[in-house]
N, C-alpha and C positions, 0 to 999 in steps of 0.2 A: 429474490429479484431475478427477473428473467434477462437475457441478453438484449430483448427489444426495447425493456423497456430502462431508462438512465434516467433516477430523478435527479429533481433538480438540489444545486448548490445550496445546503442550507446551515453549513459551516464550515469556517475558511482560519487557518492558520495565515497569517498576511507575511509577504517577506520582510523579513529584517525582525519578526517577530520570534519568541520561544515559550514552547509552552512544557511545563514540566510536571508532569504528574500522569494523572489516571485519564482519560475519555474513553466514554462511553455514548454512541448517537444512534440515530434512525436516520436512515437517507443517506445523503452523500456529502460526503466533506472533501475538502481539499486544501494538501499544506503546498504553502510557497515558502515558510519559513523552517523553523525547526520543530521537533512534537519528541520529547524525553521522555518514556514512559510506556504504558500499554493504552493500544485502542484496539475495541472492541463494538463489533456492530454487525446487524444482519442486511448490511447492504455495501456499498460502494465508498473505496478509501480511494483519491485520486492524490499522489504526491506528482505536483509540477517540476519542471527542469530544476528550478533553484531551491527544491524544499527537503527536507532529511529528517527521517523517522528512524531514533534509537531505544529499542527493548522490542519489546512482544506485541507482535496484533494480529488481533483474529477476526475476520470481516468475509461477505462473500466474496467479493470482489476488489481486485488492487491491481490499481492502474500507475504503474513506477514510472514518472519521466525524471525523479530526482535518484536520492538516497536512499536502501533502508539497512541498516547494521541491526540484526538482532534474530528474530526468531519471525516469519511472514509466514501464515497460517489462513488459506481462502477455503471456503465450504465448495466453492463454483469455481474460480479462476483468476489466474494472476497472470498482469501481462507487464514484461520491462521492456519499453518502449528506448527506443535508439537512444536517449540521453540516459537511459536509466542506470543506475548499480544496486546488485543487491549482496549483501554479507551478510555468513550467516545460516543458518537453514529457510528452507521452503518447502509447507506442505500444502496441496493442492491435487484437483484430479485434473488439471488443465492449466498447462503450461504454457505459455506464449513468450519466448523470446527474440526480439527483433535484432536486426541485425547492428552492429556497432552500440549494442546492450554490455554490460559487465555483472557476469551473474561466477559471484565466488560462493559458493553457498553445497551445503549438503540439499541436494532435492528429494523428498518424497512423494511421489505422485497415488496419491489413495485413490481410490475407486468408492 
């Protein structure tokens, strides 16, 4: 997935929702609720201000404006966006932290 191109929304964790287990997608998802478990995919994880990702995921791209406690693994790039927290490790060759972000986390930046 290149940086020009953002497809589109084609699943969504809804707030006040939790989902607990395994996901796996193509394309780009987005939680506003909770997701317990690991997510895996070769494209775009987007968590909103009010959504929180606990265990392991491995995705190109994650876009943190919420939570993620566990282990956040991008092929491409991870950006924690000003509401965002991350806990945890982070591995990635492109780091993006905005300002008034909360990144407590072991960073590995691969190449």
């Amino acid at each position: 997935m290149s940086q020009e191109q953002t497809p589109p929304v084609n699943g969504w964790v809804g707030s006040g929702s939790t989902w607990n287990g395994d996901v796996t997608f193509d394309g780009r998802v987005r939680v506003d609720g909770t997701l317990v478990g690991s997510v895996r995919s070769p494209d775009l994880l987007e968590i909103g201000p009010q959504g929180r990702v606990e265990g392991s995921v491995e995705v190109a791209q994650a876009l943190v404006g919420g939570t993620v406690v566990g282990t956040l693994q991008a092929s491409e790039r991870v950006t924690v966006l000003e509401s965002g927290r991350v806990e945890g490790e982070v591995r990635t060759p492109w780091l993006d932290v905005r300002l008034g972000a909360t990144l407590d986390a072991r960073v590995v930046v691969t190449r």
